[in-house]
PyMOL Python script that loads the backbone (N, CA, C, O; Angstrom):
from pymol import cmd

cmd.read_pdbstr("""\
ATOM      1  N   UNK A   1     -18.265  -1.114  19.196  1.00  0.00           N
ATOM      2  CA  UNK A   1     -17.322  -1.501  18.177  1.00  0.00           C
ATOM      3  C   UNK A   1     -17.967  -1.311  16.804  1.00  0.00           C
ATOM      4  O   UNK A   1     -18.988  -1.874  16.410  1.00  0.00           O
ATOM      5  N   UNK A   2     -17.311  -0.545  16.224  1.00  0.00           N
ATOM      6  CA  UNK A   2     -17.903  -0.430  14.743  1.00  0.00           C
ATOM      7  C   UNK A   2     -17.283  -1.202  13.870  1.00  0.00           C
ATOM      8  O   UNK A   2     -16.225  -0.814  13.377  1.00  0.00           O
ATOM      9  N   UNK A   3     -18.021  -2.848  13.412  1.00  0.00           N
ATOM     10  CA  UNK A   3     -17.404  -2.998  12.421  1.00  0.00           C
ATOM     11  C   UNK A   3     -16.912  -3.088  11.313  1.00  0.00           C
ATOM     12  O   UNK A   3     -15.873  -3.731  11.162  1.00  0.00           O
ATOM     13  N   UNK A   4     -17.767  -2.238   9.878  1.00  0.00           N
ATOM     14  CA  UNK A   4     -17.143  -1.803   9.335  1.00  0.00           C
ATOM     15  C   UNK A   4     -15.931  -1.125   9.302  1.00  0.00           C
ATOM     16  O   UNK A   4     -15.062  -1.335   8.456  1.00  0.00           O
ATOM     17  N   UNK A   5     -15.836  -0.125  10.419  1.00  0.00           N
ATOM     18  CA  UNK A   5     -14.416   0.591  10.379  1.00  0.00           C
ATOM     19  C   UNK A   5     -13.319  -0.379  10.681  1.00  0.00           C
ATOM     20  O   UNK A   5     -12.168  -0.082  10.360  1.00  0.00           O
ATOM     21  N   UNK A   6     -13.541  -1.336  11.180  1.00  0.00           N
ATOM     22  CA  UNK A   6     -12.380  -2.933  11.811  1.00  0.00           C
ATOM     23  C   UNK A   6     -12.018  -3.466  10.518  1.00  0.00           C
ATOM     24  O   UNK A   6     -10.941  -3.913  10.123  1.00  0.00           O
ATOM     25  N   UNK A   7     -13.424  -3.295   9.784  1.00  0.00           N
ATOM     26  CA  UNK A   7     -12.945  -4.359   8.396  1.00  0.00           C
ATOM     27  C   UNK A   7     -12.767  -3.642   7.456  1.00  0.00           C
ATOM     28  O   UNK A   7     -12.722  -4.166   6.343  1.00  0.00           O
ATOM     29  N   UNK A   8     -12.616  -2.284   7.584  1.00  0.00           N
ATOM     30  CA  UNK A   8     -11.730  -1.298   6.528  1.00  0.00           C
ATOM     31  C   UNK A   8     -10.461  -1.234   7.235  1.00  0.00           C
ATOM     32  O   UNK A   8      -9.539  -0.951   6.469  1.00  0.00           O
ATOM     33  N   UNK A   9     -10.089  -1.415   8.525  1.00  0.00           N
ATOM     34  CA  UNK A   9      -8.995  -1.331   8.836  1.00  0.00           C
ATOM     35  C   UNK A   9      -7.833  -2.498   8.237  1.00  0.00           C
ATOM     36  O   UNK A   9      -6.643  -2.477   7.923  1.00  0.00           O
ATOM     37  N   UNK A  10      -9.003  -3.568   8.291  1.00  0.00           N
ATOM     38  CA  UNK A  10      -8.015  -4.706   8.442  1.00  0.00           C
ATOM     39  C   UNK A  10      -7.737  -4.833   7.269  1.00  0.00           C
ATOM     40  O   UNK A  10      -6.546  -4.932   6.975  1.00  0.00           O
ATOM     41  N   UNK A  11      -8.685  -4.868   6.292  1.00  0.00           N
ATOM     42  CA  UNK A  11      -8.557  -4.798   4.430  1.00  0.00           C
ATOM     43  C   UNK A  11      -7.603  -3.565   3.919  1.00  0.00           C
ATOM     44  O   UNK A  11      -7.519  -3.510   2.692  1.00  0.00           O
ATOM     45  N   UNK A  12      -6.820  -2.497   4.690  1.00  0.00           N
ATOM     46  CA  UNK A  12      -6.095  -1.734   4.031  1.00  0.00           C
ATOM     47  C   UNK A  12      -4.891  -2.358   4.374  1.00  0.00           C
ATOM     48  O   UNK A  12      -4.042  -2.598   3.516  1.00  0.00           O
ATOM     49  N   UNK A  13      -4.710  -2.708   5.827  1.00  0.00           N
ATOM     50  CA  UNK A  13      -3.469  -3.025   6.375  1.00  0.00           C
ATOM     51  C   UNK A  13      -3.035  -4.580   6.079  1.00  0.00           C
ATOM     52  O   UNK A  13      -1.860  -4.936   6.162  1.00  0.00           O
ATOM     53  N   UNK A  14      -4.056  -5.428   5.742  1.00  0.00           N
ATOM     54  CA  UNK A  14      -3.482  -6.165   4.656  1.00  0.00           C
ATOM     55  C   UNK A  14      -3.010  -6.456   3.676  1.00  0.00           C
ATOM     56  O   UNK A  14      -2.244  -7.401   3.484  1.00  0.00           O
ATOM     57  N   UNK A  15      -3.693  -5.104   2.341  1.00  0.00           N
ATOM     58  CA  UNK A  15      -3.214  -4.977   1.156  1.00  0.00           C
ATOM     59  C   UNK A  15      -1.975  -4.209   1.571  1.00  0.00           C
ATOM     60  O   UNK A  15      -1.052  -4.587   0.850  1.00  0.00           O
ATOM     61  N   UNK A  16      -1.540  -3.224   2.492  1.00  0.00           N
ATOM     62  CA  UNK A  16      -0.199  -2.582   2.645  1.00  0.00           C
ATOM     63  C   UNK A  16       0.784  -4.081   2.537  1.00  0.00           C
ATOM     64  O   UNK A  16       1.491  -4.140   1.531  1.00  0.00           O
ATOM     65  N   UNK A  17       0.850  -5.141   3.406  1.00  0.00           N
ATOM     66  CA  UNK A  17       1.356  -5.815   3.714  1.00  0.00           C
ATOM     67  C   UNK A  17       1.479  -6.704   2.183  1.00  0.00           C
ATOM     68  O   UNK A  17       2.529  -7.237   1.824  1.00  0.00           O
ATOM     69  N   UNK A  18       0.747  -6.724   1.727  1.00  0.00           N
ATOM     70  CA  UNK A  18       0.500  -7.144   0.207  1.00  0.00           C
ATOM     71  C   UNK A  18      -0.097  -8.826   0.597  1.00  0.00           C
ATOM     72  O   UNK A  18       0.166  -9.787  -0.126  1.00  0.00           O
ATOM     73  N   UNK A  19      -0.733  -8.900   1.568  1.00  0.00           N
ATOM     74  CA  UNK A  19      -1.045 -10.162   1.497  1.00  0.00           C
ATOM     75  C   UNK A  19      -2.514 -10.523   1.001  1.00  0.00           C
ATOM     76  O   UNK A  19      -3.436  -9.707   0.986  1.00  0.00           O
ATOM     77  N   UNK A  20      -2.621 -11.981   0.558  1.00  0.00           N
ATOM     78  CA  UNK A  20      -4.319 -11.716   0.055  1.00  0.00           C
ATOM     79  C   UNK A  20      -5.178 -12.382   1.240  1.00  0.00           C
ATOM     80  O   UNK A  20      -4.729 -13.062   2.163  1.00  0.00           O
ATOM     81  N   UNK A  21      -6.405 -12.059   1.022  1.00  0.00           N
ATOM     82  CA  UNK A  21      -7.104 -13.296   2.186  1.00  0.00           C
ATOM     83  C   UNK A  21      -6.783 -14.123   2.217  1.00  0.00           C
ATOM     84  O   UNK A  21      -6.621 -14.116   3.437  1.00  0.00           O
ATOM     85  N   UNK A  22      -6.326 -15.458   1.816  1.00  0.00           N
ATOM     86  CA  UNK A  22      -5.866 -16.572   1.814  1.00  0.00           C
ATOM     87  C   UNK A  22      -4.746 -16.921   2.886  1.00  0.00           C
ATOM     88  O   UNK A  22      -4.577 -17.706   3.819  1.00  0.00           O
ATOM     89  N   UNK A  23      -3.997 -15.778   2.153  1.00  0.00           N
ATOM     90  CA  UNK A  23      -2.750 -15.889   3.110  1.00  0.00           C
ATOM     91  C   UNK A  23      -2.419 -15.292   3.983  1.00  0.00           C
ATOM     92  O   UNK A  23      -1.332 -15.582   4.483  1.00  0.00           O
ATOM     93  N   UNK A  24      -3.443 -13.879   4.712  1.00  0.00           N
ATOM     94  CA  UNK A  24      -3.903 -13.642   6.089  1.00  0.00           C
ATOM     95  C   UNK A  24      -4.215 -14.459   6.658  1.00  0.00           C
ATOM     96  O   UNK A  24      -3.961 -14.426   7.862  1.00  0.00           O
ATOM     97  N   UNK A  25      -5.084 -15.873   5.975  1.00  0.00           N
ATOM     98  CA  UNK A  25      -5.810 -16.534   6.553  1.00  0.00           C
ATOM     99  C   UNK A  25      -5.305 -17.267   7.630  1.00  0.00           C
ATOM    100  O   UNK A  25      -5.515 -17.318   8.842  1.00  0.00           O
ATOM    101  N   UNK A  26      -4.218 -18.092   6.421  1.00  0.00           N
ATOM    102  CA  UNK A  26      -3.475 -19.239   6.312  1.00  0.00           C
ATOM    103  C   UNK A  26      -2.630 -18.973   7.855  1.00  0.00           C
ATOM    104  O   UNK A  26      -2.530 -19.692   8.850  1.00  0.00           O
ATOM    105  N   UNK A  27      -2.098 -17.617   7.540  1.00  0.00           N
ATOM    106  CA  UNK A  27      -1.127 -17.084   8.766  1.00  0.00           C
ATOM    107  C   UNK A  27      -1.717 -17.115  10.604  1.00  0.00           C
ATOM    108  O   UNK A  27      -1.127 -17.066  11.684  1.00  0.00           O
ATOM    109  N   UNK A  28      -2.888 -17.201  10.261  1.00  0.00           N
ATOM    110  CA  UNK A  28      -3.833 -16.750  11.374  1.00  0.00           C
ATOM    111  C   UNK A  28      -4.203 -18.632  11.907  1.00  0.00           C
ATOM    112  O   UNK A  28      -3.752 -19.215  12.893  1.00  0.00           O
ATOM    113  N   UNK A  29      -4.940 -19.050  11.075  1.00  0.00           N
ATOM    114  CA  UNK A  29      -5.013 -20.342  10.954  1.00  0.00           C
ATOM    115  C   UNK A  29      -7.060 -19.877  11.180  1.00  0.00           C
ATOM    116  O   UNK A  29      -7.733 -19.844  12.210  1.00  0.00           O
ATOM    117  N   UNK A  30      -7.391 -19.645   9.953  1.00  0.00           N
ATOM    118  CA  UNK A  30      -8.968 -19.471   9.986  1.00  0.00           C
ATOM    119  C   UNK A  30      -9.290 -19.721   8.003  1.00  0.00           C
ATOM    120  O   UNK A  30      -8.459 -20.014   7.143  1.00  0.00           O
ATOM    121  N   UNK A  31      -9.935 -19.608   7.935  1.00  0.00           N
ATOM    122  CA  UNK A  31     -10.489 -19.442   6.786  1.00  0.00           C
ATOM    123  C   UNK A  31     -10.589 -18.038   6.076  1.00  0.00           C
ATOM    124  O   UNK A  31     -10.910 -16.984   6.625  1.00  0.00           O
ATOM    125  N   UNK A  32     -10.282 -18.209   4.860  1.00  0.00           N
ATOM    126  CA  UNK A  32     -10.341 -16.923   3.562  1.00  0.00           C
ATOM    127  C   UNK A  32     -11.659 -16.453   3.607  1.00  0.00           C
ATOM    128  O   UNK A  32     -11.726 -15.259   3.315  1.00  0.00           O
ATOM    129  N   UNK A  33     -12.836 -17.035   3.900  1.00  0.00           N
ATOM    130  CA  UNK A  33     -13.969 -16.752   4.192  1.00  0.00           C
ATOM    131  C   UNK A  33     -13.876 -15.792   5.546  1.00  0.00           C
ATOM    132  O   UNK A  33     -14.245 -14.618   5.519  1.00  0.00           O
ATOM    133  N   UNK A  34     -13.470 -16.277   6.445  1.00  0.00           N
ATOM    134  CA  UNK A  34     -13.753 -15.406   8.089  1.00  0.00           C
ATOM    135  C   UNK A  34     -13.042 -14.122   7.722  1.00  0.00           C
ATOM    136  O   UNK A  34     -13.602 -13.115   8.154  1.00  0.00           O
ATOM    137  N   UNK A  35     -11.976 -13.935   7.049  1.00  0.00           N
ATOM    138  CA  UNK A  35     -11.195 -12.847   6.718  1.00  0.00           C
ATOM    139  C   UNK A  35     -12.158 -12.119   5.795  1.00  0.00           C
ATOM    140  O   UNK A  35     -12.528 -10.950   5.902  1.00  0.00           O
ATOM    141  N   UNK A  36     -12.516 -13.052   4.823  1.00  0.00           N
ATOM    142  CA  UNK A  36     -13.983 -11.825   3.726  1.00  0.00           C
ATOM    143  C   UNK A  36     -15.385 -11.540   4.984  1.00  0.00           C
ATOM    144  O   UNK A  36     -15.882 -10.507   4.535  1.00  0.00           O
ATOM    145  N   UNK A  37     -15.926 -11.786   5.811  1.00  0.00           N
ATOM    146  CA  UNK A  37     -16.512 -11.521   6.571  1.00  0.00           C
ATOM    147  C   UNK A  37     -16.113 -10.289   7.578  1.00  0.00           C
ATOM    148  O   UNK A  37     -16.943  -9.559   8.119  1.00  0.00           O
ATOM    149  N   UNK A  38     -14.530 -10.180   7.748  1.00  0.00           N
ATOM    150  CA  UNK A  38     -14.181  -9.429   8.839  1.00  0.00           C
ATOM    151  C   UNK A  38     -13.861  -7.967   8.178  1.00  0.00           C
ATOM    152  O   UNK A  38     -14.064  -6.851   8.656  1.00  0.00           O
ATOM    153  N   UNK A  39     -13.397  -8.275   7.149  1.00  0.00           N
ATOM    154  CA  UNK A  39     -13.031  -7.009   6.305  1.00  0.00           C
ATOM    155  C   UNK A  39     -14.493  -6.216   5.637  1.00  0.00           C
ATOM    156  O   UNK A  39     -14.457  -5.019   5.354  1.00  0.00           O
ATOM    157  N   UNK A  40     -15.584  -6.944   5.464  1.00  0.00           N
ATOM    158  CA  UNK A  40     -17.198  -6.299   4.665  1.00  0.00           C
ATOM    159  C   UNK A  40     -17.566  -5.681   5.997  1.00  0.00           C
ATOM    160  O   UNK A  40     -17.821  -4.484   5.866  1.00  0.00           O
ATOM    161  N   UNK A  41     -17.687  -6.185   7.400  1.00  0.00           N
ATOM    162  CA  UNK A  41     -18.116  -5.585   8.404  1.00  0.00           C
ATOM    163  C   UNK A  41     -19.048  -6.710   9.014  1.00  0.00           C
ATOM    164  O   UNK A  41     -19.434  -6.601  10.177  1.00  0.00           O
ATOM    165  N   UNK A  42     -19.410  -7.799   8.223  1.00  0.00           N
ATOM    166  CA  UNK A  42     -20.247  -8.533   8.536  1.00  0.00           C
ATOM    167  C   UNK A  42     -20.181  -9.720   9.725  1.00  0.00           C
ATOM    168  O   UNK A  42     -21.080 -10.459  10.127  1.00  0.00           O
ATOM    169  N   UNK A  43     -18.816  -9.624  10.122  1.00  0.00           N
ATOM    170  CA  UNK A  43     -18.547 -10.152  11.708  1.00  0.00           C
ATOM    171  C   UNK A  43     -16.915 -10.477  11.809  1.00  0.00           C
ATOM    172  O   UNK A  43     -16.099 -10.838  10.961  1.00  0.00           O
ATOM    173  N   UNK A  44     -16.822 -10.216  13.078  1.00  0.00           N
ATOM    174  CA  UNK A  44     -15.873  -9.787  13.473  1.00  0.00           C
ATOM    175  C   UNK A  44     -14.851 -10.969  14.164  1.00  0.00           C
ATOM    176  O   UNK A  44     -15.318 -12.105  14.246  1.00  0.00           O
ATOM    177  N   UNK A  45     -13.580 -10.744  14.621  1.00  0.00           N
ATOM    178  CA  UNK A  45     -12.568 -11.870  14.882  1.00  0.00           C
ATOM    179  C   UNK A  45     -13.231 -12.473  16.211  1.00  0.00           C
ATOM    180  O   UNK A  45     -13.882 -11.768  16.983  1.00  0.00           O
ATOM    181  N   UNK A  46     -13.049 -13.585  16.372  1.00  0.00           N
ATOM    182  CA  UNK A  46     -13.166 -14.033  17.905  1.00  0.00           C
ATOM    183  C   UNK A  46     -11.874 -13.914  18.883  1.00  0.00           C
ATOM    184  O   UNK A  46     -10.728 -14.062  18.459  1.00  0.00           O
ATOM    185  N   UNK A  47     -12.176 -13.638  20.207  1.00  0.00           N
ATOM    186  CA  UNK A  47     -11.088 -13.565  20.890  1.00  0.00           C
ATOM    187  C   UNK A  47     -10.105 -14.824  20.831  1.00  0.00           C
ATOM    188  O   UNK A  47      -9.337 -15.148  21.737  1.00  0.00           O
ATOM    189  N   UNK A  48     -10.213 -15.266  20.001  1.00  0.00           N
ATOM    190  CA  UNK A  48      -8.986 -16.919  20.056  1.00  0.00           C
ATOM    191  C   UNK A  48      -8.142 -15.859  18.860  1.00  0.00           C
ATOM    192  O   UNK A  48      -6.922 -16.020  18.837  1.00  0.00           O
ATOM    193  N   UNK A  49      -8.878 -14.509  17.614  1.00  0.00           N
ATOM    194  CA  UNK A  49      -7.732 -14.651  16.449  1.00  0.00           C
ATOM    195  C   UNK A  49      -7.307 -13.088  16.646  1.00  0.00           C
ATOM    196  O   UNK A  49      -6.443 -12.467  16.028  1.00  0.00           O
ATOM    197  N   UNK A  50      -7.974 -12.736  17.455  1.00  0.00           N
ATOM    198  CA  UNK A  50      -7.593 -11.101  17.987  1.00  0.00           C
ATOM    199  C   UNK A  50      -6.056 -10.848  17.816  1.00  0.00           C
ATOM    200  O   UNK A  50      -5.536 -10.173  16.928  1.00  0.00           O
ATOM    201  N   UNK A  51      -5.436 -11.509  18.822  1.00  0.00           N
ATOM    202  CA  UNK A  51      -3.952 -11.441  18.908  1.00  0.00           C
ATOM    203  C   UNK A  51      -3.269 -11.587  17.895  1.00  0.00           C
ATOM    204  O   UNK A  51      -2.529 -10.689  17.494  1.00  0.00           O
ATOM    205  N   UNK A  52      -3.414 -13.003  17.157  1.00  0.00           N
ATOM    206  CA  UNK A  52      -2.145 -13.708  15.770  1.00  0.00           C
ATOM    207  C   UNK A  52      -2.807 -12.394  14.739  1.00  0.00           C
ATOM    208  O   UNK A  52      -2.085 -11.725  14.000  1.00  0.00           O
ATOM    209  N   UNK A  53      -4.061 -12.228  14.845  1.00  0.00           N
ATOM    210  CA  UNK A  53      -4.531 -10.920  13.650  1.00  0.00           C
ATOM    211  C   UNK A  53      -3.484  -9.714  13.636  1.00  0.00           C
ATOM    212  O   UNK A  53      -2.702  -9.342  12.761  1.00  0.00           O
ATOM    213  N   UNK A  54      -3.725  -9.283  14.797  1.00  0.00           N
ATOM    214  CA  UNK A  54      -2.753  -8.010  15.565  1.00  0.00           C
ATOM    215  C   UNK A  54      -1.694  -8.212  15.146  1.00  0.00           C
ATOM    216  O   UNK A  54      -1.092  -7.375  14.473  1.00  0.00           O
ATOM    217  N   UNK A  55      -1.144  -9.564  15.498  1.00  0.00           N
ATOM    218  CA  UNK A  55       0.620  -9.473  15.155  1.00  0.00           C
ATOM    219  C   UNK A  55       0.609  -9.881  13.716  1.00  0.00           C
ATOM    220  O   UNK A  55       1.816  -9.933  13.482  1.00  0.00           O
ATOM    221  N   UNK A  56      -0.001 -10.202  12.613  1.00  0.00           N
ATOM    222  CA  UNK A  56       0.065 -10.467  11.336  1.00  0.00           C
ATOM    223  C   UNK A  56       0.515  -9.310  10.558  1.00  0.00           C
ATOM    224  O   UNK A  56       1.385  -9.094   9.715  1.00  0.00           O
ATOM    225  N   UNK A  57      -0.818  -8.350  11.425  1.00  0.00           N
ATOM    226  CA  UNK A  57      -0.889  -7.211  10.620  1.00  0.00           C
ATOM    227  C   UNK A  57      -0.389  -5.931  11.278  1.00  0.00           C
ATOM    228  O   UNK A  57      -0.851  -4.832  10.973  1.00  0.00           O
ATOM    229  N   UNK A  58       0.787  -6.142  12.398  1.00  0.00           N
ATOM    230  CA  UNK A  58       1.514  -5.049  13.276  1.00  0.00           C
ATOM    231  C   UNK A  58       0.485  -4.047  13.675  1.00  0.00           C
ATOM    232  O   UNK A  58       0.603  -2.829  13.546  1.00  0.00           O
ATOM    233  N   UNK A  59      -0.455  -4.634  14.133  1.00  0.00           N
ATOM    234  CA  UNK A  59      -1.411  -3.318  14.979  1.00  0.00           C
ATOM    235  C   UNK A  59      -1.661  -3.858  16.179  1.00  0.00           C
ATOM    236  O   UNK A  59      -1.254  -4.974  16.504  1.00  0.00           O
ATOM    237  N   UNK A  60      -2.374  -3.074  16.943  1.00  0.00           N
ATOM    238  CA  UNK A  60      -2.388  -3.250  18.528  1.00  0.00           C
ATOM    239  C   UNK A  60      -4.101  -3.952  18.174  1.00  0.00           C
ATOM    240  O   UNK A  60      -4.851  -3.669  17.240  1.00  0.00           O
ATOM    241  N   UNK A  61      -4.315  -4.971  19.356  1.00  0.00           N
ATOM    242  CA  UNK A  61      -5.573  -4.835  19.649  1.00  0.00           C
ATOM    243  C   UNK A  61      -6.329  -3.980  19.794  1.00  0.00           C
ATOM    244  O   UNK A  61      -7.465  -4.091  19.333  1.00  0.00           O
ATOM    245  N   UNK A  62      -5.975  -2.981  20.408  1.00  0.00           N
ATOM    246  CA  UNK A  62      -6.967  -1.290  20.531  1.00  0.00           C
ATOM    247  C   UNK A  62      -7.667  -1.062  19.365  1.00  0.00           C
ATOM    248  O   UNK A  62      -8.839  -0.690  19.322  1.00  0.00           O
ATOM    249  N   UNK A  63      -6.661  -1.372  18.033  1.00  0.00           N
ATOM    250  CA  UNK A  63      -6.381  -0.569  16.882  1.00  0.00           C
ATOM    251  C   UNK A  63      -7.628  -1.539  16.314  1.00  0.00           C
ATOM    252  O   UNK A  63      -8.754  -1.126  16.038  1.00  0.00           O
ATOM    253  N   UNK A  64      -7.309  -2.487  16.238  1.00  0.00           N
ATOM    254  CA  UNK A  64      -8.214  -3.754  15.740  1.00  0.00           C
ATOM    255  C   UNK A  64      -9.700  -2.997  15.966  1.00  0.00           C
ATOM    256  O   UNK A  64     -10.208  -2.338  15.059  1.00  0.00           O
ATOM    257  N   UNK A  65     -10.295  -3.154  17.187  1.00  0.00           N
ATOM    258  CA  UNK A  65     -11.210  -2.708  18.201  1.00  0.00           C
ATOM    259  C   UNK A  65     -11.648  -2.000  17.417  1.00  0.00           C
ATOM    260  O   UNK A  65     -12.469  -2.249  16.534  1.00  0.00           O
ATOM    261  N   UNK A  66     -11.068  -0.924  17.704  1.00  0.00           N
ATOM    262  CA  UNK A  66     -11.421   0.714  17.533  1.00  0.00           C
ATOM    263  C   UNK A  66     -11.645   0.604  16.110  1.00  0.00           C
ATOM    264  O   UNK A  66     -12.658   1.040  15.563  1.00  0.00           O
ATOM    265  N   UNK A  67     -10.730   0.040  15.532  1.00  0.00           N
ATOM    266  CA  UNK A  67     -11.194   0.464  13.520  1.00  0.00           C
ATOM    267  C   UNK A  67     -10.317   1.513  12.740  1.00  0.00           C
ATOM    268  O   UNK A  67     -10.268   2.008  11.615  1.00  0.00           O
ATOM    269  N   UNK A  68      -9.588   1.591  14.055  1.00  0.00           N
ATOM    270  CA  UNK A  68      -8.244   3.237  13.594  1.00  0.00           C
ATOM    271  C   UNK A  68      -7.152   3.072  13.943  1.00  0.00           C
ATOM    272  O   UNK A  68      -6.947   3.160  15.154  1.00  0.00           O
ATOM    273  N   UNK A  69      -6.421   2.876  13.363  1.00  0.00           N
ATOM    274  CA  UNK A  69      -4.867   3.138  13.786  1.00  0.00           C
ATOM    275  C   UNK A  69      -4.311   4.154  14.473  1.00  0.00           C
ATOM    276  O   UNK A  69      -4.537   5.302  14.090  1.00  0.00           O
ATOM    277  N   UNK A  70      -3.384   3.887  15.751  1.00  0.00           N
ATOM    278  CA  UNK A  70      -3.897   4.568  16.961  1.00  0.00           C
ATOM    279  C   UNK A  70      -2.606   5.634  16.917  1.00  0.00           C
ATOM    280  O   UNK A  70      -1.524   5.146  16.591  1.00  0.00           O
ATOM    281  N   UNK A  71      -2.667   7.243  17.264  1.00  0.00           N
ATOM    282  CA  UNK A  71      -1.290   7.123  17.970  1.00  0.00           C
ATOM    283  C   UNK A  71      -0.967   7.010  19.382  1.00  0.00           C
ATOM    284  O   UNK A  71      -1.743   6.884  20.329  1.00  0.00           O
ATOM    285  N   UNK A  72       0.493   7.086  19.371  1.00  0.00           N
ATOM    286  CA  UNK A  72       0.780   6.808  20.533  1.00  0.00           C
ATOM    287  C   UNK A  72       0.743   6.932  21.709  1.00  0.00           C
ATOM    288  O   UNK A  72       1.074   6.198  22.641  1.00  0.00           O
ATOM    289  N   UNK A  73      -0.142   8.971  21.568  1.00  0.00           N
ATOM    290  CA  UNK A  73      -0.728   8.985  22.605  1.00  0.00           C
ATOM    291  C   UNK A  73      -2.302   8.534  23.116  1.00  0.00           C
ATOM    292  O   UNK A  73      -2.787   8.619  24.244  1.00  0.00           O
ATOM    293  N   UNK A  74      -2.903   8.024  21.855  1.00  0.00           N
ATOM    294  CA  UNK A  74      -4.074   7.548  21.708  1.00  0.00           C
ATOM    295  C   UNK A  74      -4.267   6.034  22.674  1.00  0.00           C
ATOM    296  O   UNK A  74      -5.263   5.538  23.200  1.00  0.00           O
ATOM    297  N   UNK A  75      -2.491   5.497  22.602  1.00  0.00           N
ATOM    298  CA  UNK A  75      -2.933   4.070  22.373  1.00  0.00           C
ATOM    299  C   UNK A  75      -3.545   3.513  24.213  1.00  0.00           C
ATOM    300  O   UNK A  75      -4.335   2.654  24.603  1.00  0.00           O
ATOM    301  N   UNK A  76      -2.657   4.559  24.921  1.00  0.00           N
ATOM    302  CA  UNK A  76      -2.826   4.041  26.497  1.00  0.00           C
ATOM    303  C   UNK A  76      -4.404   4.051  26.942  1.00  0.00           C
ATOM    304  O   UNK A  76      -4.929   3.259  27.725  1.00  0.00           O
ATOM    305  N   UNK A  77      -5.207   5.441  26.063  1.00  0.00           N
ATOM    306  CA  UNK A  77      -6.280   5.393  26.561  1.00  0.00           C
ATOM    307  C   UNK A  77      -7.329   4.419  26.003  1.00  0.00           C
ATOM    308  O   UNK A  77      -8.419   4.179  26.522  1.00  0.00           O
ATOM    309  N   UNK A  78      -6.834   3.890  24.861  1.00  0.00           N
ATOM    310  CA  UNK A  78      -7.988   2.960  24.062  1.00  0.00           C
ATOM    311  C   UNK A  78      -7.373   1.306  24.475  1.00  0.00           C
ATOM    312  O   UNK A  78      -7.851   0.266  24.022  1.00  0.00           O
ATOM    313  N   UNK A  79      -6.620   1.367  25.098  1.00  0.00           N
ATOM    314  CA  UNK A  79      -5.987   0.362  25.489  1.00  0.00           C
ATOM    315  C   UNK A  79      -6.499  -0.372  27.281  1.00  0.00           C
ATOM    316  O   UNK A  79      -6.411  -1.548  27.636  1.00  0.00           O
ATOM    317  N   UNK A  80      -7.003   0.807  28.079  1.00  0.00           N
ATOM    318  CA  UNK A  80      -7.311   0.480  29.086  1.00  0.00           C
ATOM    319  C   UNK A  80      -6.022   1.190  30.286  1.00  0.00           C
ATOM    320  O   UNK A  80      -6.187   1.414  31.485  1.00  0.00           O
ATOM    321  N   UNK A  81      -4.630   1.437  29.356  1.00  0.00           N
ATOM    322  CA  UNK A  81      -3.343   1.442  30.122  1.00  0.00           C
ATOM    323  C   UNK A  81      -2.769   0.328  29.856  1.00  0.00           C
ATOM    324  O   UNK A  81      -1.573   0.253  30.135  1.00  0.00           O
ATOM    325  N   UNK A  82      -3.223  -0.465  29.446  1.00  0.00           N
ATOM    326  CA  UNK A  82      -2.421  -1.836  29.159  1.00  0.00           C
ATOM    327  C   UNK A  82      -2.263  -2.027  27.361  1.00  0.00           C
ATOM    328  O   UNK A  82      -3.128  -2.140  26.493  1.00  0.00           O
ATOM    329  N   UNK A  83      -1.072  -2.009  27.302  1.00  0.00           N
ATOM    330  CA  UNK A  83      -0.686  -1.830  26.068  1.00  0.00           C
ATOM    331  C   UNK A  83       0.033  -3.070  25.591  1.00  0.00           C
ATOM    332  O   UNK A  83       0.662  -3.555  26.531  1.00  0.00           O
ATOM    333  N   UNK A  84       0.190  -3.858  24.317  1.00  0.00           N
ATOM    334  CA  UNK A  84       0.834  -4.587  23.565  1.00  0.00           C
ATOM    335  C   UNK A  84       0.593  -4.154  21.976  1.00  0.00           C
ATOM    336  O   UNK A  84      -0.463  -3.753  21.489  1.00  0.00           O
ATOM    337  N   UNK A  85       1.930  -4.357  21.275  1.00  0.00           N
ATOM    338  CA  UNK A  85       1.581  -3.609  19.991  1.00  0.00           C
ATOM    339  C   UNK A  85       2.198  -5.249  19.437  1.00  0.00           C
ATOM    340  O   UNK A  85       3.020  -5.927  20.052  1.00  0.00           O
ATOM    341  N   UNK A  86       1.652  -5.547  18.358  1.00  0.00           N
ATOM    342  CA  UNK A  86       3.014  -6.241  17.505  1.00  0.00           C
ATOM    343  C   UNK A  86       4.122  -5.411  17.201  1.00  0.00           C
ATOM    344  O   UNK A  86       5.093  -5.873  16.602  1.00  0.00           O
TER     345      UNK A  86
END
""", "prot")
cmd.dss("prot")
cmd.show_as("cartoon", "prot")
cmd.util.cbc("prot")
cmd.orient("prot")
């Protein structure tokens, strides 16, 4: 898992969404801090915020993971075959 590329992912697809850390945060239920940590590269979501992250920010877990926004034929194989998108 590379995470810089997770926390460039997550820091673009938040500002698309126009939300700030705070209120990624707030949505997630973590701290504005864990969100500035996840977006620098300097550590990453725990499996308790994987999911509400995913659906905050309409990406798949894969996508999270991986650090790339997936397509669709991308998503089955980075997925395992088991797929959920928000």
């Amino acid at each position: 898992m590379d995470t810089k590329a997770a926390g460039a992912l997550i820091a673009r697809r938040r500002k698309q969404l126009a939300l700030s850390q705070a209120e990624l945060a707030e949505r997630i239920h973590v701290t504005d801090k864990a969100v500035s940590r996840w977006e620098t590269g300097r550590g990453m979501p725990g499996l308790d915020s994987l999911e509400p992250l995913s659906e905050a920010l309409g990406l798949s877990v894969s996508e999270l993971l991986s650090g790339k926004e997936l397509t669709v034929e991308e998503l089955p194989k980075a997925a395992g075959g088991r797929l959920w998108r928000a």
